[in-house]
N, C-alpha and C positions, 0 to 999 in steps of 0.2 A: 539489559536485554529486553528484548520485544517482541514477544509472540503473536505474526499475525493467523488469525484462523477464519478460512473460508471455504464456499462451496460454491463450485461454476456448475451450470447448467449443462448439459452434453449437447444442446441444440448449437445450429451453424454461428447464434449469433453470441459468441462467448466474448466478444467486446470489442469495440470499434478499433483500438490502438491499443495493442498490448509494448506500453514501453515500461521503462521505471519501474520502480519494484514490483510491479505485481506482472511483467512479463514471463518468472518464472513458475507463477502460481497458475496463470493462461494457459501456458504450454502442457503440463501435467495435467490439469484435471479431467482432459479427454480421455487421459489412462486410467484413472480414477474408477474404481467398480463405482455403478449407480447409486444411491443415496449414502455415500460416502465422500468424505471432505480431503481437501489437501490441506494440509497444516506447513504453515513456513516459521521459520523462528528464526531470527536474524540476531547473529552474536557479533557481527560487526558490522563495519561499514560496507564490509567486500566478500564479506561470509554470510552464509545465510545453511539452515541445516532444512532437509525438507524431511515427511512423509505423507503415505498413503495409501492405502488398500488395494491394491492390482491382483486383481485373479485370486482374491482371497486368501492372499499374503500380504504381510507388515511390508512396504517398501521404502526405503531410508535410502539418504543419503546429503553428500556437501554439495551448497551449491558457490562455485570463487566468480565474483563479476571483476576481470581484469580485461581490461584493453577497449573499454564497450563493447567486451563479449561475455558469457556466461560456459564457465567452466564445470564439470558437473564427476566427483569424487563416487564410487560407488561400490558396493560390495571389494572394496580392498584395491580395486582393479585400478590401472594407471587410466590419468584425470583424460575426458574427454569434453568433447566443445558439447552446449546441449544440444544440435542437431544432428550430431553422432550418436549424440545417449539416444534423443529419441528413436533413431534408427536403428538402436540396436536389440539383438534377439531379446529383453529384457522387457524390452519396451514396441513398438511397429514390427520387428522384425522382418525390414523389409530384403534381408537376404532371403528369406523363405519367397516371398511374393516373385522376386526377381526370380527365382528358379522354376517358379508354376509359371511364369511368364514363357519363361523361355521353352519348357514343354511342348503350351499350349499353340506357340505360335510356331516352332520348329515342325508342328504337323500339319501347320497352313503350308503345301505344294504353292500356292499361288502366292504367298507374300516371297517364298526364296526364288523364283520365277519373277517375280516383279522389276520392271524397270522404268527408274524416275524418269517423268516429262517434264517439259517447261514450265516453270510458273511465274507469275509477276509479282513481284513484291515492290509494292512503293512504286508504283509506273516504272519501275526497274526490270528487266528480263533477265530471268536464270533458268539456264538448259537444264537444271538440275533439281526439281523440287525437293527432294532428301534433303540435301543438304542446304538449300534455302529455307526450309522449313523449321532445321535444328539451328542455324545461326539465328535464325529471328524468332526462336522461342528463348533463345540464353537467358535466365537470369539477371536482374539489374537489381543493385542494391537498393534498398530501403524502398523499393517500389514495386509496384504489381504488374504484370505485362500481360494484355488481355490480348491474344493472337487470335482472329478472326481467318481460317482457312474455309475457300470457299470455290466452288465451281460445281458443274452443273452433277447431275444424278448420273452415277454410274464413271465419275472422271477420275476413279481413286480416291478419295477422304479416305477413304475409313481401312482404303488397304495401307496406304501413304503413313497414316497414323500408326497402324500394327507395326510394319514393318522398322517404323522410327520407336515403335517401345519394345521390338523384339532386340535390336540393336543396344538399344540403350539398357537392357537388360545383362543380354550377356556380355556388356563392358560392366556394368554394376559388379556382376559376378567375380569378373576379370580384376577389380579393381580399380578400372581406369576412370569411374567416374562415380557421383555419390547421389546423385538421384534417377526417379523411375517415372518412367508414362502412366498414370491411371486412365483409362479408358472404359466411358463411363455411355453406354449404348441408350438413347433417350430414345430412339424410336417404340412409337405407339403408346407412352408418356407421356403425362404433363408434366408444364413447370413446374406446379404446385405442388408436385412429388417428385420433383428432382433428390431429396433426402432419400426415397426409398429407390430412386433408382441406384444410385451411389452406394445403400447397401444391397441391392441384390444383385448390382453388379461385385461386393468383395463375399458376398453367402458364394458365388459363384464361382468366386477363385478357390473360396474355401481357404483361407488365410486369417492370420486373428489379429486383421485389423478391424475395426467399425466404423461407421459412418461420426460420429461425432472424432475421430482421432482424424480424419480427413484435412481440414481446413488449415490445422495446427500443423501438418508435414507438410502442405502446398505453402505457408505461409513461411517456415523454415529451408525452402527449397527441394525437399527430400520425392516430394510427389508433385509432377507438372498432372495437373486435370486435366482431363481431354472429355470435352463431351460433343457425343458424335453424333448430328443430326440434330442442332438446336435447333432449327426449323421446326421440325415435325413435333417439338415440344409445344407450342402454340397451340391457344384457347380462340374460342372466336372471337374474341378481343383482337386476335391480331396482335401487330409489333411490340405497339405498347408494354404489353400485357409480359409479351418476351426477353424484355430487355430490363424491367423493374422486378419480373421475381425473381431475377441475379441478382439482386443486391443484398440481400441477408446474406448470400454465399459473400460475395467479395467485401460485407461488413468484417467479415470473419479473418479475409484474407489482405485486408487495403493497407501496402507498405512492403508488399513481401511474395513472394512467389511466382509463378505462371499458370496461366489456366487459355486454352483452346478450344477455339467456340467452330468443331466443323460444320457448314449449313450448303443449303443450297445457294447458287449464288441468284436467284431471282428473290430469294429473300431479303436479300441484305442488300440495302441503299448503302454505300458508302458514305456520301455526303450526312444523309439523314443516321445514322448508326452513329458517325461523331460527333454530332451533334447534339442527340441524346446523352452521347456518352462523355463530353464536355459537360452538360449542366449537373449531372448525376457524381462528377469526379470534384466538383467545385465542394462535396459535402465530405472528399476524404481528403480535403487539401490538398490536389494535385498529386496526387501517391498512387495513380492509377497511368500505364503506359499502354497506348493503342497501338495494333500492327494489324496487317490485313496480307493475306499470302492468297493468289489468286491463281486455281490450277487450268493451264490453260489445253486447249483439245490440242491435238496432233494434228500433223499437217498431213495434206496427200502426199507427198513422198514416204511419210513415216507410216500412213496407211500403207502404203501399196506394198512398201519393202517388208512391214509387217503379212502382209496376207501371202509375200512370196514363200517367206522362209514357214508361213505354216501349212504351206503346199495345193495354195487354193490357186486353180488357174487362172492365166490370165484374163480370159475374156469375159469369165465372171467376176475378178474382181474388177475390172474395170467398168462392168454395172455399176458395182456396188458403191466403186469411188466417185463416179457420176452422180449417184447419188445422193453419196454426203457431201457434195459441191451446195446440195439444197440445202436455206436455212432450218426450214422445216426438220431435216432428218442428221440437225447438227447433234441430237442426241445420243446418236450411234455413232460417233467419231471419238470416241472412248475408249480406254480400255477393256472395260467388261464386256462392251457390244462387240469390240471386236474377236475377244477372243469367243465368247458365243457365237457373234456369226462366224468368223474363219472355219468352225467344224460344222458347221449347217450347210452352208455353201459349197463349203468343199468337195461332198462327194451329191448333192444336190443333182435332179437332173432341171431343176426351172429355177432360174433365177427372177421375180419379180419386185423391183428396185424400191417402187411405193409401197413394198408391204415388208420390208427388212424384219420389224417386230412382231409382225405374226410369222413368219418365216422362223425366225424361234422360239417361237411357241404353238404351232403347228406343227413345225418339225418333229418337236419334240414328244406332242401329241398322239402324233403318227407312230412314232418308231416306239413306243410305250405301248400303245393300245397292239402293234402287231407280236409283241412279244408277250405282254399279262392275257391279251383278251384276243386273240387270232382268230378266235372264230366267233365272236360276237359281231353280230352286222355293227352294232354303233357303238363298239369299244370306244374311239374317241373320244366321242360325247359324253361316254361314260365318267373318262378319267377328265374330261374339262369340269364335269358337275362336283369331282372330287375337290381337285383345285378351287371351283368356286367356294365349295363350300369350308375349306381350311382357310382361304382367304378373308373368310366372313367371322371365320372363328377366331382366327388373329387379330382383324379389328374389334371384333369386340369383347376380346381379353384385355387387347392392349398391348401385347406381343407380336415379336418378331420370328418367335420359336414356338411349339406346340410338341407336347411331351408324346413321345413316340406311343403310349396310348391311346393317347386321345387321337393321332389322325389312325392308327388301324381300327377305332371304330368309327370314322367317319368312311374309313373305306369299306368296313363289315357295310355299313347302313348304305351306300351309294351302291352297290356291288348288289344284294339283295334287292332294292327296287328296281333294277335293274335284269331281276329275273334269273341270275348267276347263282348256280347250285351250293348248296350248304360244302359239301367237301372241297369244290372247288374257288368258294372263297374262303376258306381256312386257309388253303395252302397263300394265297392272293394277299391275304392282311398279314400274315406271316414276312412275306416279302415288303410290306409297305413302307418299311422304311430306306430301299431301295429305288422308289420309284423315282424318276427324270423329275428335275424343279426340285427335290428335297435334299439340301443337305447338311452335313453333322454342323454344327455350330460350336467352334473352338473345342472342338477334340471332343464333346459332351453325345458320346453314343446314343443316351435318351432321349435325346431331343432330333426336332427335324426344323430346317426354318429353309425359304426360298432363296435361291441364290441372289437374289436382290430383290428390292423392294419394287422396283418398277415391274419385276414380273406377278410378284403379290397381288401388285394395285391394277393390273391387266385382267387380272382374273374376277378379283372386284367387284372392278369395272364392268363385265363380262356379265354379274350376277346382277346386277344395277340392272342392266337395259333388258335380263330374261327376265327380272322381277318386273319389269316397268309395266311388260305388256302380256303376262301372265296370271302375274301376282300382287295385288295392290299392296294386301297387307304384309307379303314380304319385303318388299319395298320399304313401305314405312317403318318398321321394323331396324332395315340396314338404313336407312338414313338416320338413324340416333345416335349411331356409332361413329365418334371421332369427329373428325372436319375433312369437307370436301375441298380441299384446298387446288391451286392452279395446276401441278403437277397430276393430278389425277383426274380432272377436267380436261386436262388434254389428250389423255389415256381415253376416254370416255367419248370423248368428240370425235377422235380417230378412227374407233370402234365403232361406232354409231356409222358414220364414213361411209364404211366399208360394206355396209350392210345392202344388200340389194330391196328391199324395202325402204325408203324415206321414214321419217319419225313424222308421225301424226302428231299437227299442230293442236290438237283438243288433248295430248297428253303434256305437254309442254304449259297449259295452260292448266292442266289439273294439278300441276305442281309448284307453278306458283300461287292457284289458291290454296294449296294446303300451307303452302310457307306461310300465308296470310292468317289462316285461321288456327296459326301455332302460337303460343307467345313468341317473341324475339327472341328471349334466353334458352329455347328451347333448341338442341341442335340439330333437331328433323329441319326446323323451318329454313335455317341461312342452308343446310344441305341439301332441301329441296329445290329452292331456290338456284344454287348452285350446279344444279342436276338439269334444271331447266335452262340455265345458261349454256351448257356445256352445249346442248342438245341445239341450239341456235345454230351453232356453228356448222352444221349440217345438214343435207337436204332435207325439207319437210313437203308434208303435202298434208290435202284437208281442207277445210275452211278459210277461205284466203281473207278472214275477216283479221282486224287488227287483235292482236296478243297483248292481254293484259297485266302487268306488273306491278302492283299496288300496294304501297304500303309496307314496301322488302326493306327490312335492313341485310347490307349484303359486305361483305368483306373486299374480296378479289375477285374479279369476272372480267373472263379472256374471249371478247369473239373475236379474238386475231385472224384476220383475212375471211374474213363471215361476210355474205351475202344476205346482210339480215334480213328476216321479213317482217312485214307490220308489226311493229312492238313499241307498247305506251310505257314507257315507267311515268309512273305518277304515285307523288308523294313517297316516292324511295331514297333511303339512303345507301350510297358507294363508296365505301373509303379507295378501291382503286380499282379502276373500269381501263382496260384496253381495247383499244381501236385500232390498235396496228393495220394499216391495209387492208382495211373493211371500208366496204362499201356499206354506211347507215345512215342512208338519206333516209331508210322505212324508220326508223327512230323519232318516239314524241316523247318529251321528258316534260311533265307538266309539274311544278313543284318538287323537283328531286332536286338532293345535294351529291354532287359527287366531290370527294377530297381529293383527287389525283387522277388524270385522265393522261393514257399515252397514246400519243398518234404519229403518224408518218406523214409524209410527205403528199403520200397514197391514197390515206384517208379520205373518205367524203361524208360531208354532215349534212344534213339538210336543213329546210328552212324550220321545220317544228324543233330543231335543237335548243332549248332555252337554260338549260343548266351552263353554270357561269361554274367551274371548277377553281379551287382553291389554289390548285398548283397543274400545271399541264407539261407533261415531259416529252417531246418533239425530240422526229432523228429523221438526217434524210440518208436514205443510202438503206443497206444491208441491217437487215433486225436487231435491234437494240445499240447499233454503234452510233456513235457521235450525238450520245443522247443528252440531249439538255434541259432543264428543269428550268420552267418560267412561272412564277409569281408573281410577278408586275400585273397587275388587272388591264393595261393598257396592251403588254406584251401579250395576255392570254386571248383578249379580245380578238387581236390581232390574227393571230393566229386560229384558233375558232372561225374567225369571218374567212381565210383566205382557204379554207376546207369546207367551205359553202354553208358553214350556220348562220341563219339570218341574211344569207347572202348566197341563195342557190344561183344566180346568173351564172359565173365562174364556173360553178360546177357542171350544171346544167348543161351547157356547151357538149360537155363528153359523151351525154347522150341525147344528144339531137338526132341521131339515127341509131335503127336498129342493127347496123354491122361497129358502131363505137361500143355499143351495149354489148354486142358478142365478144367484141376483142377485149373491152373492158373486166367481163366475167372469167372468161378464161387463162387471162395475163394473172389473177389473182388466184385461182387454182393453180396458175405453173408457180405463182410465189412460193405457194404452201408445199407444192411436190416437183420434183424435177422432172418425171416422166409422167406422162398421161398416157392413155390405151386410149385410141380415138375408135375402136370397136366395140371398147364395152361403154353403151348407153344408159345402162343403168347407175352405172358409178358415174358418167359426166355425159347428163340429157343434152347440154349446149351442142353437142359434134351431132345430134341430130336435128339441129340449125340448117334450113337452108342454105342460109349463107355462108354455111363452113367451108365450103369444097373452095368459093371466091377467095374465102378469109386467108384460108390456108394459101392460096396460090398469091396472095401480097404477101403473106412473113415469108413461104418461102425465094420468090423473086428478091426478098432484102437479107434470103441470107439468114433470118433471124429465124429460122426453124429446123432443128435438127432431127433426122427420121432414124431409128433403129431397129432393127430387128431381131427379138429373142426368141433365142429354138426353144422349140418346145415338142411335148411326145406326140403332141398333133401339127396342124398347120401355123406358119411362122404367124406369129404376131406384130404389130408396128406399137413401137414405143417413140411420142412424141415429145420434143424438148425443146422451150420458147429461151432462148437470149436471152439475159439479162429484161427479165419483165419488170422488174421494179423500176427500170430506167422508161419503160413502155408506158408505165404507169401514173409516173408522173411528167410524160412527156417533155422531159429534158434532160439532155449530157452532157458534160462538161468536154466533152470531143465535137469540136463545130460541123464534123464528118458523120458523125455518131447523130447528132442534134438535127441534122438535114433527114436521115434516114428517118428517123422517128417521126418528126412532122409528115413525111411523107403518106407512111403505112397510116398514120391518122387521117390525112386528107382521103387516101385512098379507099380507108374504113368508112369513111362516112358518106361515101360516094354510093354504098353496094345497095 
């Protein structure tokens, strides 16, 4: 006989391959109370006797290795396999889990409400993500299956998720199957603490499992991980950073298990994700399995049919589906947008198509301030400053929820500057967990969190640009918090937008000298920076002298369809800069690197372009399709010169007259929104262009301009809509009918 005696560590990485005799020592010592050992003693070849200290009881028992399985004898009870021992009340107790599961999610209205959309798996199409989702998370023996589900904000993840472990719960219950979903919320997280999100996501269940027994039931199959929102786990390191501090977890788990990575899909390269995740699998000898589940939006039939049956009329939703025909406002072709806006619109008296997302969050502005604050002139504004300020306090917690005390005094303290009497906001903060935008998060009464995160980061957002031009140091202050990442830059540029003021160019430039005179490590710098790109994207006025970028190390930066104005990057580094249908001839890159640059068709570079990008990812057609990634130095050249870098002639051409320049600006405005208001000049100065009234009477002569008019409680308004401008844009179509028209309206424009 041979006693062995050991003690594992409760961290993730309790050992690369738990095979041979010491897989049954792996498995246990996660159950193991802390500074306490598993002792194994092996009285034969196929017997082994264990104990251990669990909950501060003696815990024994036999363990039979027959069949290449491990059979496990215990308090007298007939023999089970060990992924049954561990799952049972003795041990995980994951019938307890399954039953708080199924609670907490049977009082989710909207997950029993839910209905699956299409997604693609594998260039494959299924009408039915549920159930494409659970056949390609199955279990594979002796290997690990890392499921990458992915599509845009608001497209389902994380209801798709519940739903599949509210399911998979009450069949656990039921019997009919022998593992569970952990779902494990990473927003406003790092990677670097992915272990405490793991446990304060099971403190939250209140079930007695912990984070060290985790890895050991995903590895036995018992618990598929689900962690929801890797994205928003990201450091300013970027991808990198996202994909290697998984590996302690999947040290823990390589040869066994499932684990679901849900993210946005502008994160996630496919190409680039397997191929990181090829060199990375080479160290567990091939014992790791890739899949990728992609949820894709709804189509307009399935809009419209949806907006009938929630009783929104027709001629508003057919705004609204004109609409999301726009690249731009693919965002709202969602679930969650839709069922938000169906009740905003519905009984609405103005439907305004370019502003969908403020439309719910005005809406909802409105009808809160007329019921808390009725008789306050600027109750609105009041409950916006509220929302700012819980949005601020969520980032920088690090949370998604904020304990129902903490926002009734953010409402005590807004309500009171505000000038609102002592009695009358007792009764107010009593109510505050009532208020529109809060609500319970998985059944947890105490808490309040936003119905989504794109309305959080709206608010933000919101607080960003009244800090910008009010408050320095509150400013500085919120740019420490977290990362200003693409999704929230576009929230910001949108906002900015909208604003009947242009952004002063002299603010734009105070914040990329503060990036400058931050360290790099610091995360004011890459988020002022970040703050100051967004803001590009928008109209500016000011100093029409060149804007300086100096010495920025920057992550992501989107001026998609930007009008940029004089702007030097010099001595900056960009891991990925888009161009999408921007016009940046105003761009000088004097010594800057950028790692990955994407551009269209549309794009124009000028002659001061001299950054030579490592990798460039071109697409002609509709945003982001047919996107191809070129690394060839000959291929990027190529490309680079035929968008007028180093080679403005070609481009140049487009604006040889001031009526190309008009049509030029404008085709790139209808890229970004479907409808324009050719009456309000402050949101689009172009329409008070001379030459607009000419301009207009060539698109419409070809047909290419659609005129609308939305009622309103005053005089009708014209909502204006350009054809397929992307085809305008790059002045050719693959219809030689289509291809005639278009040179035409160009001859025509450059004649005016």
């Amino acid at each position: 006989m041979h006693a062995q005696f050991s003690r594992t560590s409760s961290s993730f990485g309790t050992g690369r391959h738990m095979t041979g005799s010491n897989t049954l020592e792996l498995a246990l010592a996660p159950f193991a109370d802390p500074a306490t050992e598993v002792r194994v003693l092996s009285i034969s070849q196929t017997t082994e006797m264990f104990s251990f200290v669990r909950k501060g009881g003696e815990f024994s028992g036999r363990a039979i290795h027959q069949d290449g399985e491990i059979w496990i004898e215990h308090k007298g009870q007939q023999k089970q396999r060990l992924a049954s021992f561990l799952a049972s009340a003795d041990m995980a107790n994951l019938d307890d889990l399954a039953r708080v599961q199924g609670r907490i999610y049977d009082r989710e209205q909207p997950i029993s409400e839910w209905v699956a959309g299409p997604a693609l798996v594998e260039q494959t199409q299924h009408e039915n993500s549920l159930s494409a989702l659970e056949e390609v998370a199955a279990r594979m023996p002796d290997r690990t299956r890392i499921v990458v589900l992915d599509g845009p904000a608001g497209m389902g993840k994380t209801t798709l998720v519940k739903k599949l472990a509210s399911q998979q719960a009450r069949d656990f219950i039921e019997r009919r199957r022998t593992s569970l979903m952990l779902i494990v919320s990473s927003r406003g997280r790092r990677l670097s603490r992915l272990n405490d999100a793991i446990a304060a996501t099971l403190q939250d269940l209140r079930v007695g499992i912990f984070y060290p027994e985790v890895p050991i039931l995903v590895k036995h199959g018992l618990l598929t991980l689900v962690i929801d929102g890797f994205d928003e786990l990201v450091n300013q390191d970027g991808y990198d950073d996202a994909w290697y501090s998984l590996t302690e977890l999947l040290d823990s788990i390589a040869g066994g298990g499932v684990l679901i990575l849900s993210s946005r899909d502008t994160f996630f390269s496919d190409q680039e994700f397997i191929l990181r995740a090829q060199r990375q699998d080479a160290l567990w000898q091939g014992r790791i399995d890739f899949s990728f589940v992609h949820l894709q939006p709804w189509l307009r039939p399935q809009v419209r049919e949806f907006f009938r049956l929630q009783g929104v009329p027709e001629e508003k939703a057919e705004v609204a589906l004109d609409f999301f025909s726009d690249t731009r406002a693919s965002a709202l072709v969602r679930p969650f947008f839709a069922h938000r806006l169906a009740a905003e619109i519905r009984n609405s008296q103005n439907v305004e198509p370019d502003r969908l997302l403020f439309l719910i969050t005005e809406g909802f502005l409105t009808r809160e301030a007329e019921l808390l604050l009725k008789d306050h002139p600027s109750g609105r504004e009041v409950l916006r400053r509220f929302f700012q300020e819980l949005a601020l306090e969520m980032r920088q917690q690090e949370r998604e929820v904020l304990d129902l005390d903490v926002i009734q005094f953010f409402l005590d303290a807004v309500l009171e500057e505000a000038g609102i009497p002592h009695e009358q906001r007792k009764q107010l903060v009593h109510r505050a967990g009532a208020v529109a935008f809060l609500d319970i998060p998985e059944g947890n009464r105490q808490r309040r969190g936003f119905p989504h995160q794109i309305i959080r980061d709206f608010f933000f957002s919101e607080y960003l640009l009244s800090a910008l031009t009010t408050d320095w140091r509150r400013l500085e202050a919120a740019l420490q918090l977290g990362v200003l990442g693409l999704d929230l830059a576009d929230i910001i540029a949108e906002i900015a937008g909208s604003l009947r003021t242009p952004v002063e160019r002299a603010r734009i430039q105070a914040l990329f000298s503060l990036a400058k005179s931050l360290p790099p490590a610091d995360p004011a710098a890459l988020n002022a920076a970040s703050l100051g790109f967004a803001l590009l994207r928008t109209r500016t006025t000011g100093d029409a002298s060149r804007i300086l970028a100096d010495g920025l190390y920057l992550g992501n930066v989107s001026l998609v369809g930007a009008e940029v104005p004089l702007l030097e990057l010099s001595g900056c580094s960009v891991g990925f800069l888009d161009l999408s249908d921007s016009n940046a001839t105003n761009i000088q890159t004097k010594n800057t690197t950028v790692m990955r640059l994407r551009v269209s068709a549309s794009t124009i570079l000028g002659t001061e372009w001299h950054s030579i990008p490592s990798a460039v990812e071109y697409f002609d057609g509709d945003y982001g399709k047919g996107l191809s990634t070129n690394r060839q130095p000959d291929e990027i050249q190529s490309i680079l010169s035929s968008l007028g870098a180093d080679q403005i002639e070609t481009k140049s051409k487009r604006h040889a007259s001031a009526g190309e320049a008009l049509l030029d600006a404008l085709a790139r405005r209808w890229v970004r929104r479907f409808y324009l208001w050719p009456d309000d000049l402050d949101d689009e100065p172009a329409f008070s262009d001379p030459l607009w009234p000419r301009l207009r009477s060539i698109l419409e002569k070809h047909d290419r301009l659609v005129a609308k008019f939305q009622p309103t409680s005053g005089p009708r308004r014209e909502l204006l809509h350009l054809k397929d401008p992307n085809s305008l844009l790059r002045r050719r179509h693959p219809d030689p009918a289509q291809q005639l028209v278009i040179d035409e309206i160009w001859t025509a424009a450059k004649s005016l």
